[in-house]
C-alpha positions in Angstrom: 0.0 0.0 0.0 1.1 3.3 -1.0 1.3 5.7 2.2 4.1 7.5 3.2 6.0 10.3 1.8 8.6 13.1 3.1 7.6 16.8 3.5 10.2 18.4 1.7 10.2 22.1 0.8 11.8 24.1 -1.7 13.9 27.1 0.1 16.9 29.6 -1.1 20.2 28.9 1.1 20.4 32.9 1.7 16.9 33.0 3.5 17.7 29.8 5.2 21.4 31.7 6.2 18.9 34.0 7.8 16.3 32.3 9.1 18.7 30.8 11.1 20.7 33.7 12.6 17.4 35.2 13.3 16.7 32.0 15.6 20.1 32.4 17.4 19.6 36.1 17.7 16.5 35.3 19.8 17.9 32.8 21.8 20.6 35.2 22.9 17.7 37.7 23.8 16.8 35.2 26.4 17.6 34.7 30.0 18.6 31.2 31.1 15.9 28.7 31.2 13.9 26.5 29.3 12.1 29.1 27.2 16.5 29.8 26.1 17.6 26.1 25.7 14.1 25.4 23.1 15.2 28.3 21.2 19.0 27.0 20.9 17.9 23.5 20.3 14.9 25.4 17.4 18.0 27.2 16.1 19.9 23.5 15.9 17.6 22.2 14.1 17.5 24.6 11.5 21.1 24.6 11.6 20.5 20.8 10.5 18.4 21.5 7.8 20.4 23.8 6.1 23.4 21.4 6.7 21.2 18.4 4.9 19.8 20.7 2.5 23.4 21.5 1.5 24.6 18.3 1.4 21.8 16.6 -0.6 22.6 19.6 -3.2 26.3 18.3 -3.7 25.5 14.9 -3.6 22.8 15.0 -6.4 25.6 17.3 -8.4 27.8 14.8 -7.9 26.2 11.5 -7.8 27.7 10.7 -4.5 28.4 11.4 -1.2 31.9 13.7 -0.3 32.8 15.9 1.8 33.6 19.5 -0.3 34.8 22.7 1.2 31.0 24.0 2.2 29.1 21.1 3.7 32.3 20.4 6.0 32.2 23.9 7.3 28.8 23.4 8.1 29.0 20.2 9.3 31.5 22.0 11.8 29.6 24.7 12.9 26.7 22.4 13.7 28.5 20.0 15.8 29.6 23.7 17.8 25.8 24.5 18.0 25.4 21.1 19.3 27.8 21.4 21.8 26.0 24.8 23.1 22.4 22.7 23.3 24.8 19.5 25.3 26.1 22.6 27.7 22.6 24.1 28.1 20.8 21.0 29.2 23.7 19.7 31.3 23.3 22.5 33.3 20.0 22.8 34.1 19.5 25.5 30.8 22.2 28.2 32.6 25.1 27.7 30.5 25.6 26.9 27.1 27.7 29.7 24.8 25.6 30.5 21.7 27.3 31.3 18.1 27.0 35.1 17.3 26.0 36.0 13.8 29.9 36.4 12.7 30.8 32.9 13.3 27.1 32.1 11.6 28.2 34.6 8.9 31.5 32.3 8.4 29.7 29.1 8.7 27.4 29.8 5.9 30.2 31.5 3.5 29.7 30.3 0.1 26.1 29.0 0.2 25.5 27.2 -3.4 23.5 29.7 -5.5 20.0 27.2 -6.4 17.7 26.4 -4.5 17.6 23.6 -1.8 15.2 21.1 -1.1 14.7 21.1 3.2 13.3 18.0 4.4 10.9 17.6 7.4 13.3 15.6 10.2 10.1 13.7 11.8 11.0 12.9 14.8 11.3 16.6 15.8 7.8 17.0 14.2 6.1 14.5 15.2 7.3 11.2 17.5 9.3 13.4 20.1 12.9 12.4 19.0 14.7 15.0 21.5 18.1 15.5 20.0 19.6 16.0 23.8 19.0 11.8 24.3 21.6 11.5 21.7 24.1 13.3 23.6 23.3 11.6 26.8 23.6 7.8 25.0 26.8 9.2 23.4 28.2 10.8 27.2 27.1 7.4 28.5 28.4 4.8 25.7 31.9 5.0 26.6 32.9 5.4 23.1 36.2 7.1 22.6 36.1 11.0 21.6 38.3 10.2 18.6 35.2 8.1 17.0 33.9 9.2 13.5 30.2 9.6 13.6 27.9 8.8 10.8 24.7 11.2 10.6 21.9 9.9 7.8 20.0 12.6 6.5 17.8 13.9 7.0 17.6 14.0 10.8 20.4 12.2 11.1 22.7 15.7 10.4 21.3 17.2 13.7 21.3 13.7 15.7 24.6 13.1 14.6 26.0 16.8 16.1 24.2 15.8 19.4 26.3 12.5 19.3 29.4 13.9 18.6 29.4 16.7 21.5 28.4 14.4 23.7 31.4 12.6 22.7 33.3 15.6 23.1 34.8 16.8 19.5 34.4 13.7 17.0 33.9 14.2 14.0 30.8 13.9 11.8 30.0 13.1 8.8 26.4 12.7 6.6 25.2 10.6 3.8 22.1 10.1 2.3 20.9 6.3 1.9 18.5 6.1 -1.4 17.0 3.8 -3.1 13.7 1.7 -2.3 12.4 2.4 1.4 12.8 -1.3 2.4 16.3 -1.2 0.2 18.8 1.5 0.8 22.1 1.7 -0.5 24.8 4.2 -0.1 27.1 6.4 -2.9 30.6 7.2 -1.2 32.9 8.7 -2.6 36.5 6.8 -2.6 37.8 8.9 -0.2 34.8 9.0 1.9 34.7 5.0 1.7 38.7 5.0 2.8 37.9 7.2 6.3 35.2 5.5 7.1 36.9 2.2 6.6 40.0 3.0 8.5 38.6 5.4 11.3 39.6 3.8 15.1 35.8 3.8 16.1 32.2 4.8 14.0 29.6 5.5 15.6 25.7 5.7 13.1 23.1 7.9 14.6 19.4 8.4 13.1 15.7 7.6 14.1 14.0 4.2 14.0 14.5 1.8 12.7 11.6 1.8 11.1 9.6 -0.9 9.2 12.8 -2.4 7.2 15.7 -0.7 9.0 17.5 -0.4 6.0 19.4 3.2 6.4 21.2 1.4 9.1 21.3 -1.7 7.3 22.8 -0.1 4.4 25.7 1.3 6.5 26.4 -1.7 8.5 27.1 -3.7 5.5 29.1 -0.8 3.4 31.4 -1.0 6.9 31.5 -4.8 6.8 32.1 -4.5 3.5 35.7 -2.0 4.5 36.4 -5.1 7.1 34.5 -3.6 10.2 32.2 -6.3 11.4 29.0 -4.7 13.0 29.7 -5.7 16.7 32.7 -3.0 16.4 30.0 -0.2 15.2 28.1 1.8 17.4 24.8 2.8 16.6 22.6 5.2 18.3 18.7 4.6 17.0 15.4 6.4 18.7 14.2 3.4 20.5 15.2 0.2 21.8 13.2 -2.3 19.3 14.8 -4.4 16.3 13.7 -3.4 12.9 10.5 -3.9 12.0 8.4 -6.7 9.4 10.3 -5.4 6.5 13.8 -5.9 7.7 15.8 -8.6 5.4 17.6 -10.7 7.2 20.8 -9.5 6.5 19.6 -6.4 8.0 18.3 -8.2 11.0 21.7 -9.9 11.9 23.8 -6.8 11.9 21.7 -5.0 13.7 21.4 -7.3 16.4 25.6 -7.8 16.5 25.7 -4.0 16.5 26.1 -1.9 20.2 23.5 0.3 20.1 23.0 2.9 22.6 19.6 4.3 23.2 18.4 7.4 25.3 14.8 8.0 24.8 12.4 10.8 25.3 11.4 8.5 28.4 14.5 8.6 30.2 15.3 12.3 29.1 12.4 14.0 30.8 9.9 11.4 32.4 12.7 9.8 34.3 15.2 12.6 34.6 16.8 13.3 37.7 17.2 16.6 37.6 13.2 18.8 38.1 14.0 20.8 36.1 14.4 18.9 33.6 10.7 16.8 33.8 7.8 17.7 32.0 5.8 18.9 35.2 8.3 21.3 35.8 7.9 22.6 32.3 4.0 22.5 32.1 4.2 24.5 35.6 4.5 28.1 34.2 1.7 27.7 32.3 -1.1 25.5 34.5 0.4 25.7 38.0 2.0 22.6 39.8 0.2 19.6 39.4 -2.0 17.9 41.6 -1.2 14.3 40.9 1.4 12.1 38.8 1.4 13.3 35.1 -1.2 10.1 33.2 -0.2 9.3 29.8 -3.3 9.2 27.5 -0.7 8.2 24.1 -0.9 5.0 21.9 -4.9 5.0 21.8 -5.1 5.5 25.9 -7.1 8.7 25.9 -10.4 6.5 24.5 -10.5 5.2 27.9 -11.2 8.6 29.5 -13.9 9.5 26.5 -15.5 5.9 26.5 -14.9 3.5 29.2 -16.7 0.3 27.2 -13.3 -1.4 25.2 -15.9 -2.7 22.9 -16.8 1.0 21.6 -13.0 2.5 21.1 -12.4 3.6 17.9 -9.3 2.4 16.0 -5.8 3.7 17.0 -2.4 3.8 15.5 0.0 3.7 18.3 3.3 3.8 16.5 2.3 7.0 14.7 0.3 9.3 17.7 2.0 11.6 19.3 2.8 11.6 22.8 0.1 12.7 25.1 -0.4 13.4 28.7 -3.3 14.6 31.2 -1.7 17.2 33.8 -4.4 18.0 36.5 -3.6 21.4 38.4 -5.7 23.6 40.7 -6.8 25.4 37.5 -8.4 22.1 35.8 -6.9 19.1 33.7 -4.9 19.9 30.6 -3.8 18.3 27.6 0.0 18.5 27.0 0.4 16.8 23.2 3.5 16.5 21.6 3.5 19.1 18.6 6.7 19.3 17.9 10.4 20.9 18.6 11.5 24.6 17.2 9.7 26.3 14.3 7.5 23.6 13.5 5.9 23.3 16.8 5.8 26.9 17.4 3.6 27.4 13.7 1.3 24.7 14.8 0.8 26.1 18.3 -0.1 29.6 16.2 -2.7 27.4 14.7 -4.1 26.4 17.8 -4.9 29.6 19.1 -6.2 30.8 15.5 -8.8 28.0 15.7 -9.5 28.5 19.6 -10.2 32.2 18.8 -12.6 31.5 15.9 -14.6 29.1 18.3 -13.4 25.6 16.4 -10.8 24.4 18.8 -10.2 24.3 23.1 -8.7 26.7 25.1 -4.9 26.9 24.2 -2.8 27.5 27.7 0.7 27.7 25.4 4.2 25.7 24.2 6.8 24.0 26.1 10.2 22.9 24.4 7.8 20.9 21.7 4.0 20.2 23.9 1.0 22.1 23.2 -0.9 22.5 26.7 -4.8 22.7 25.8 -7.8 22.6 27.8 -9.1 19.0 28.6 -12.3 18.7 28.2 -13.7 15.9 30.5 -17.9 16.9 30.1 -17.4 16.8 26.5 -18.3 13.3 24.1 -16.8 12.1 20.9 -19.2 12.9 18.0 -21.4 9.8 17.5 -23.4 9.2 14.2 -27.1 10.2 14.0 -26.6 12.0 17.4 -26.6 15.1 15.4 -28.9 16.7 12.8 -26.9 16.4 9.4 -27.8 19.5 8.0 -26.5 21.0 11.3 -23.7 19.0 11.5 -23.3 19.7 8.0 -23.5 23.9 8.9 -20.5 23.3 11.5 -18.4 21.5 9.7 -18.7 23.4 6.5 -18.3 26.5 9.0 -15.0 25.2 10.0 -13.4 23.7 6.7 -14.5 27.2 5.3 -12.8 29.0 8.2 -9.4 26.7 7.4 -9.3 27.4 3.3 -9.8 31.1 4.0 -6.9 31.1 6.9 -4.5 28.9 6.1 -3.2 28.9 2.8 -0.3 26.9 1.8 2.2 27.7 -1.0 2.7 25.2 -3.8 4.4 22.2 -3.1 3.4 21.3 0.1 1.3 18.5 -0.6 0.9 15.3 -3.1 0.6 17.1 -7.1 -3.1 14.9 -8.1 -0.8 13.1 -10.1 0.7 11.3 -6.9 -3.0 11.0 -5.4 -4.0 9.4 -9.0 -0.7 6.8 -8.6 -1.2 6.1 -5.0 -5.0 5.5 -5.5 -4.6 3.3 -8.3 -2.2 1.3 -6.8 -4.3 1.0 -3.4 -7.4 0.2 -5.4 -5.7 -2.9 -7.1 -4.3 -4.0 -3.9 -7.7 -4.2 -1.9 -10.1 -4.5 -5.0 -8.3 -5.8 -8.2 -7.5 -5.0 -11.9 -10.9 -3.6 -12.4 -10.7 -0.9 -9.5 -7.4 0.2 -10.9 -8.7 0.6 -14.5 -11.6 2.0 -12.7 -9.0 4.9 -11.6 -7.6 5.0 -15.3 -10.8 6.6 -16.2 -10.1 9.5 -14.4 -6.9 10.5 -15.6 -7.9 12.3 -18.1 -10.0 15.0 -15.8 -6.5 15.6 -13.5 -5.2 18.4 -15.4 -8.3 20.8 -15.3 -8.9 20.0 -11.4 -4.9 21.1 -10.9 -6.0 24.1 -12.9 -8.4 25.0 -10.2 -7.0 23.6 -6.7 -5.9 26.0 -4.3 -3.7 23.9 -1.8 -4.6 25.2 2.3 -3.6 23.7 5.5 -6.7 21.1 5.4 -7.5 19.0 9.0 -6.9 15.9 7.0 -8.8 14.4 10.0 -12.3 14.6 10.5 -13.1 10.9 11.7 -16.4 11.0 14.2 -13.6 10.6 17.3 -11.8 14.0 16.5 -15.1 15.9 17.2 -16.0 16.8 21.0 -20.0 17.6 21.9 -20.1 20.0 24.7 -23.0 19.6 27.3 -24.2 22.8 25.1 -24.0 20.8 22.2 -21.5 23.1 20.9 -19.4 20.8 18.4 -15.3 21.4 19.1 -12.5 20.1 16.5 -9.7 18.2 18.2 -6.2 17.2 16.6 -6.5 19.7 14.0 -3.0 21.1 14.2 -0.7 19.2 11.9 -2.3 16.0 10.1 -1.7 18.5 7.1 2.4 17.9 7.3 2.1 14.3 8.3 4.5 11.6 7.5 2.2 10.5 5.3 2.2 11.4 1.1 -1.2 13.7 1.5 0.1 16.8 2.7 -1.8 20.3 2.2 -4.5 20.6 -0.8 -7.8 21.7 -1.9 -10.6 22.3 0.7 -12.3 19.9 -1.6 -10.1 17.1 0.4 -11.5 17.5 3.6 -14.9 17.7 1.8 -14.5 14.1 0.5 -13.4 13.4 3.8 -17.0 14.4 5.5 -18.0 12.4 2.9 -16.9 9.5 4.3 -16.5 9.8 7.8 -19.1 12.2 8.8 -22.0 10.5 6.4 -22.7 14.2 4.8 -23.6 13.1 1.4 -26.6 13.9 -0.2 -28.7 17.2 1.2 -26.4 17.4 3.7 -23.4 17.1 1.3 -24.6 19.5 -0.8 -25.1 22.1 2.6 -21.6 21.7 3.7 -20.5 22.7 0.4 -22.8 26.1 0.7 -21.0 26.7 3.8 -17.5 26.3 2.9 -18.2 28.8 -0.5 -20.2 31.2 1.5 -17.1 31.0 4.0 -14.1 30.5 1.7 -15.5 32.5 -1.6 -15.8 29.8 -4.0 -17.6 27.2 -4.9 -16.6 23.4 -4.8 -16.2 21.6 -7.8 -18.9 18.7 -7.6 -17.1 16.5 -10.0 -13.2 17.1 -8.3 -15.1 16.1 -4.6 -16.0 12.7 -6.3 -12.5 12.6 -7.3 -11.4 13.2 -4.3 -13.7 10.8 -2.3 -12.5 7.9 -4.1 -8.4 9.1 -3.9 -9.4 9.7 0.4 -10.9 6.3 0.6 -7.7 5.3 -1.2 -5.4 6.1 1.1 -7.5 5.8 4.3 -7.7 2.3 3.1 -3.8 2.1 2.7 -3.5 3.8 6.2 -5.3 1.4 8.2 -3.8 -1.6 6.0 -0.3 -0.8 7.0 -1.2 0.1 10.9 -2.9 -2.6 11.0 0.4 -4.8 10.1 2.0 -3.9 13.2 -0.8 -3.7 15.7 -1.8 -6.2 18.7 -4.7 -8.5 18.6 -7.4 -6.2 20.1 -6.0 -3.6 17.9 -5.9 -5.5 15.0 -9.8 -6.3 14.9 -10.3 -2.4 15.3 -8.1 -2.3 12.4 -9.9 -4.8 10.0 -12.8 -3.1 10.3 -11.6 0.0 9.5 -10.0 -1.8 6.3 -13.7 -3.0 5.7 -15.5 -0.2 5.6 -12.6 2.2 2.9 -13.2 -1.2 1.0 -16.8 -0.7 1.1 -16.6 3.1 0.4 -14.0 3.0 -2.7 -15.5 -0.3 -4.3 -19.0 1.9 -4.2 -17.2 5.1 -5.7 -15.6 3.2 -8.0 -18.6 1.4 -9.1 -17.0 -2.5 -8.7 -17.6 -5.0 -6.5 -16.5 -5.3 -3.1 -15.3 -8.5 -1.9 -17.5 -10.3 0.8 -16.2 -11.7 4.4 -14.4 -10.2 6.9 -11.4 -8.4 5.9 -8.2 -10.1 6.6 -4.7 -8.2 7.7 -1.4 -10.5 6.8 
């Protein structure tokens, strides 16, 4: 199934060169504390992506990966900005020298001219990868300083840095594995092969693994390869698990031979030992001191607090929601979510308060070195279907999807071209439905071009399912999760409102008068009028890759889970096979 995809954008090195002396500059406004050590590690991170952006420009001019005059003065600078972030949290965010904008000014001389492509590190977005664990695995490995560290890109460049300060001074390089997700290779350059073949100790840091572990894979076995078994190779991943279904089992073996040194978000703040450095003391300044323990409410938890029969949970995807905890305080319970570190969380906290102030989203209390802290809303229900008028419902949602596409635009590029919808929903279709789904798809190739002619790509929810809408006891209707499913590490991204229409479509049940009312909305709201014919596009690309989604979380998911799952994989079967006018196939719907 075809799911997944990077957020990349397209940027110009100078206004990245600024961006980020702009982020140091504000740290160095700062007095010491937390509010200083997020903007230093905000300002590593962009360091990072400049450094990867930069690097991935000379590899694709070159075919391979080197180390020219540029990307080594980078990769420089950002283990020193590492080494700043490794000083700041070691000592309680009171120390910690930060770059001023000469010695930024010298680390970006000579910026290649075009522009770079910036991708999306993920962790940071999304699964709470906190680049300080790396330095604390690396202070607590024993490796010698003198090791060469590998960082893969993407967010391998910045995890990498936070390795090699908390080394103390080793040296790092980047590569880029390519190739087929569950395949990756490397491109070295000769001399690039010879150091890392004769260096007295490596060290490979990145996220994951993930479903194949294959960027590691790929470096173990170039390093066996140079005659350095993988029991001699340290690795530094995000978690403590093996690879995942995908893995060959070449992959599998090295990995488990490897050392592998692991810090997680866990023992970084949850366990720390230092108070200032856990997550009550950070959510403190904003809801008062808590009351009781911190309860987690990630990996599907929070349905026990909205619905205590098991039997009635909706589906969940724990490997891909974001970390989630309930912090009760004299002023009420709040909902500290994991948003994301630097820039990225700070946009979708903006977001937040934009929909809170428009009446579609709950109270927003503020940010915390990458958690949103919102009002919990204990009185409230999840949506439930037929519990609500559909013309109202209809009016509400159509209210809010109209108050998104006239808000938050998005610039081109953000988001799958139809093109990449079309591929990925021909591909699904034949997977769940067969040849005739797929030619099904086929027939609306042709109609792609004029529909691109007309879309206007926004920030869209990308996440209207019945359990992401709260009732109050007013029967006011509240939007939940509506932050960031639009830069998702999935292939969707941000585009037409008409998306999120399709998506009422199916998961709200507004089709017919009430279909045709939430399109009257958004117009009236957003100034134009949805295309009827690019909606039914749309519905059957949606049910696509909702079908996809729940396919491949279903892969990895525990019994209970899995049932949950399959039924979800049911009902996108039934939806496409009816949009695409095909039969459906009968019986329960099995997951391998």
């Amino acid at each position: 199934m075809l799911v997944y995809g990077d957020v990349r954008r397209q940027a110009d090195p100078r206004d990245e060169a600024s961006r980020l002396a702009d982020a140091l500059a504000s740290a160095r406004s700062l007095g010491p504390g937390l509010d200083r050590h997020a903007a230093l590690v905000g300002a590593l991170i962009a360091a990072g992506e400049l450094t990867q952006g930069v690097a991935d420009a000379a590899f694709r001019e070159a075919g391979l990966d080197g180390q020219d005059d540029v990307t080594g003065r980078l990769t420089g600078w950002l283990v020193r900005l590492a080494g700043a972030v490794w000083a700041s949290w070691r000592s309680g965010f009171t120390a910690g020298a930060i770059p001023d904008r000469s010695e930024t000014a010298r680390a970006c001389a000579g910026l290649p001219p075009g522009p770079l492509e910036i991708r999306l590190p993920e962790g940071f977005a999304f699964y709470a990868v906190y680049p300080e664990a790396y330095a604390l695995a690396a202070a607590a490995s024993g490796l010698e300083p003198g090791a060469t560290v590998i960082g893969l890109r993407s967010i391998g460049t910045s995890l990498g840095a936070m390795v090699a300060a908390g080394l103390g001074a080793a040296g790092l390089v980047t590569v880029r594995p390519t190739g087929h997700p569950f395949w990756r290779e490397l491109r070295l350059s000769a001399p690039l092969r010879d150091r890392l073949g004769s260096a007295p100790a490596v060290a490979v840091a990145d996220e994951g693994p993930g479903l194949s572990g294959s960027s590691f894979g790929a470096v173990l076995g170039l390093l066996e390869e140079r005659g350095r078994p993988a029991e001699r190779v340290a690795l530094f991943p995000s978690h403590a698990g093996e690879p995942g279904h995908a893995a060959a089992e070449e992959t599998r073996r090295r990995y488990g031979q490897a050392r592998r040194h692991v810090r997680t978000f866990d023992d970084l703040v949850l366990h720390a030992e230092r108070p200032e450095h856990r997550l009550e003391a950070w959510l403190a300044p904003l809801v008062g001191p808590l009351t009781a323990p911190l309860d987690e409410v990630s990996g599907g938890a929070w349905r026990a607090r909205q619905a205590g029969d098991r039997a009635a949970w909706p589906p969940a995807n724990p490997m891909q929601e974001r970390r989630k905890f309930l912090a009760r305080t004299a002023s009420g319970t709040w909902l500290a979510k994991f948003v994301g570190l630097g820039e990225e969380g700070e946009r979708k906290v903006r977001r937040a308060r934009a929909l809170h102030a428009a009446g579609f989203a709950p109270e927003v209390a503020g940010f915390r070195h990458g958690f949103l802290v919102e009002r919990w809303i204990g009185a409230a229900t999840p949506l439930a279907r037929g519990r609500i008028d559909p013309l109202r419902l209809a009016e509400r949602v159509g209210d809010y999807l109209g108050y998104r596409a006239a808000a938050f635009a998005c610039a081109p590029g953000r988001g799958a071209p139809l093109d990449g919808l079309w591929e990925m929903a021909r591909h699904n279709a034949a997977e769940a439905l067969g040849d005739a789904a797929s030619r099904a798809v086929d027939g609306w190739c042709g109609a792609l071009a004029g529909f691109a002619a007309r879309m206007r790509p926004v920030e869209t929810d990308n996440r209207l399912h019945l359990w992401e809408w709260l009732v109050l006891p007013d029967g006011t209707i509240l939007k939940t999760d509506a932050v960031d499913h639009h830069a998702a590490h999935d292939l969707v991204g941000c585009q037409d409102v008409a998306w999120d229409i399709a998506g009422a479509a199916i998961e709200l049940g507004l089709e017919g008068a009430a279909g045709r009312r939430l399109c009257e909305v958004v117009a009236r709201r957003a100034g134009r009028e949805p295309d009827p014919a690019f909606v039914a596009w749309l519905e059957i690309a949606y049910a696509a890759f909702q079908l996809g989604a729940a396919t491949m979380a279903g892969h990895a998911a525990e019994a209970e889970e899995r049932g949950r799952l399959q039924a979800e994989v049911a009902r996108y079967r039934a939806h496409l096979a009816a949009r695409l006018r095909v039969a459906s196939p009968r019986g329960p719907c099995a997951l391998p």
